[in-house]
C-alpha positions, 0 to 999 in steps of 0.5 A, spaced: 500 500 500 502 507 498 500 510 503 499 504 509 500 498 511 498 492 513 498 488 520 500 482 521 499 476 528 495 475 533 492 471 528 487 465 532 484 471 535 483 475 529 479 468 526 476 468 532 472 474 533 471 473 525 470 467 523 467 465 529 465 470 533 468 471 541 463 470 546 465 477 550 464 481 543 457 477 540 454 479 548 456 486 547 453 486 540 447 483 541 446 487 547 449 494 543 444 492 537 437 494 540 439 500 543 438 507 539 442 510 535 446 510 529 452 512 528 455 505 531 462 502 533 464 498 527 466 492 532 461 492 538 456 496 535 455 501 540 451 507 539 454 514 540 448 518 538 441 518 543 438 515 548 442 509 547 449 514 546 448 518 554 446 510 556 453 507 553 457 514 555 455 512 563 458 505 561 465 509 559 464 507 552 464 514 547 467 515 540 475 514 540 478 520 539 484 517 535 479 514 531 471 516 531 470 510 527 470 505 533 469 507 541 474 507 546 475 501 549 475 496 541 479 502 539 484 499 545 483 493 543 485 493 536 492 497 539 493 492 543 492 486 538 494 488 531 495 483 526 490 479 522 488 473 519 484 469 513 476 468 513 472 466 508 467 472 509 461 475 504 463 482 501 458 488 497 461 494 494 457 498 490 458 505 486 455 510 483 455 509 476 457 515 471 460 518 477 465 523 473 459 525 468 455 526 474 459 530 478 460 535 472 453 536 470 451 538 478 455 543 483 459 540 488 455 541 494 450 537 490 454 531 488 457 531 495 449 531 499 447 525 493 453 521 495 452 522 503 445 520 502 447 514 498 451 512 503 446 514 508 440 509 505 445 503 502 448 503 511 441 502 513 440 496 509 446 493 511 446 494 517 439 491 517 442 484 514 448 484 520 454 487 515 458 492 517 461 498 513 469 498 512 470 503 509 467 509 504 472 509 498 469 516 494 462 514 490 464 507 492 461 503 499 465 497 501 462 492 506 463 486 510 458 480 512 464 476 517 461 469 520 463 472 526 458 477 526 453 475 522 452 469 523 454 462 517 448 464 513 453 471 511 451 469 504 445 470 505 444 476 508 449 478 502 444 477 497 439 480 502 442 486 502 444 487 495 436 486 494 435 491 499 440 496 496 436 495 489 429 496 492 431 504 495 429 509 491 436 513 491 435 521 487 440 526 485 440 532 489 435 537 487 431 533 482 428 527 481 432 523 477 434 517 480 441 516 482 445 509 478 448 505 483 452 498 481 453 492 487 457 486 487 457 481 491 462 475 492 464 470 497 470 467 498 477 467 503 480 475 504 485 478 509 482 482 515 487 487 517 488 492 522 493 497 518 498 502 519 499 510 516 506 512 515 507 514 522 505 508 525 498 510 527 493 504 527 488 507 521 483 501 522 481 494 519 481 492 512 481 487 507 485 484 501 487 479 497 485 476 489 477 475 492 477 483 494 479 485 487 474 480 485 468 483 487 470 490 486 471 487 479 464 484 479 461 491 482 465 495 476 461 491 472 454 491 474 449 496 470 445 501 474 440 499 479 444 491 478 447 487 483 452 481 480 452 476 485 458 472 484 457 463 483 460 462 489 455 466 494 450 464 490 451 457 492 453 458 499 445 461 500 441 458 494 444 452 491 444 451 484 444 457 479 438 459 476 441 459 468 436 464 466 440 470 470 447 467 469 451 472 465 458 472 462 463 477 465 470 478 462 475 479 469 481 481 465 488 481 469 484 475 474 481 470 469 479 470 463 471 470 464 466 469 470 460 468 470 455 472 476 447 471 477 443 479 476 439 481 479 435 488 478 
């Protein structure tokens, strides 16, 4: 990476609270959950906003102040256990499609409201189906369904989340035309990390590896308000691949064609 790195060791950990789910960790989120409001802590799903964030903050728990992204005490627990490990897991990425067109044709303001808005709506729906964000990346949303925290049937609530997405009406700013979105879909192994700046502060966790580029090529190839599920999710959740919503995807520089299920 140009501009951080990846972390590695305390690698049975990691594939515990993953793969597995840690008990302490899966008692925090399944109690964290009922509670409002959003935004949340991306490890143990703490609220920080009302009622549920005065609850919490008298716990001691509040957003990291190195790291809003995570609250205090997972944020200590990610510096005192650096490293990562492989987990086959469920991964969604989706973007808007005709970005660049879109940002020349409306202000800056507006193009920045659409695609918080945008991140706004597709993070309910993900949330709603026990992923979690991992990172925003521009017009681009990257999510994760680990075993750990959703549960084995991850590809299940992939798919469930990609229907979702597709079914929210999504605008541009300041009109009613609807905003084109592409998800993609792919289940398979990838590294979950906690990664590094170049001065050494822990920037938060991330994946890598063939899978991940697999996925984001899926979602590059998906036509506006169309979800490209890769065929192994679909096996993981449904079974046999329906034949009539097979399509053919060339994945240069990964293979040199892949076929992925549509969904509109």
């Amino acid at each position: 990476m140009t501009d951080a790195d990846i972390e590695t060791g305390h690698e049975e950990l990691w594939k515990q609270v993953f793969g597995e789910g840690h008990p302490v960790l899966v008692k925090k989120q399944r109690r964290f959950i009922r509670w409002p409001n959003d935004p949340r802590c991306k490890l143990c799903y703490a609220p920080f906003a009302g009622f549920g964030g005065f609850m919490v903050r008298l716990t001691g728990l509040m957003p990291s102040d190195r790291n809003p992204h995570y609250c205090n005490k997972c944020d200590g627990f990610l510096q005192a256990f650096p490293g990562g490990a492989e987990v086959e897991m469920t991964v969604l990425i989706l973007d808007i499609r005709g970005s660049v067109d879109l940002s020349g044709r409306i202000s800056p303001k507006e193009y920045a409201k659409t695609v918080n808005k945008m991140r706004e709506i597709t993070s309910a729906v993900i949330a709603e189906n026990k992923g979690f964000i991992l990172e925003f990346q521009g017009d681009s949303v990257v999510a994760v369904f680990p075993p750990g925290f959703t549960g084995q049937d991850h590809a299940a609530k992939g798919i469930s989340a990609a229907r979702g997405i597709l079914k929210q009406s999504l605008k541009i700013e300041g009109s009613e035309e609807a905003l084109a979105i592409g998800v993609g879909v792919h289940t398979g192994p990838v590294y979950i990390c906690t990664v590094t700046a170049a001065g050494g502060n822990m920037q938060g966790v991330s994946i890598f590896g063939q899978d991940v580029n697999f996925v984001a090529r899926l979602a590059a190839h998906a036509k506006a308000r169309e979800a490209l599920i890769s065929p192994s999710t679909y096996y993981h959740a449904e079974g046999a691949l329906p034949e009539d919503d097979l399509v053919e995807i060339e994945m240069k520089g990964i293979e040199s064609a892949s076929r992925a299920v549509r969904l509109t």
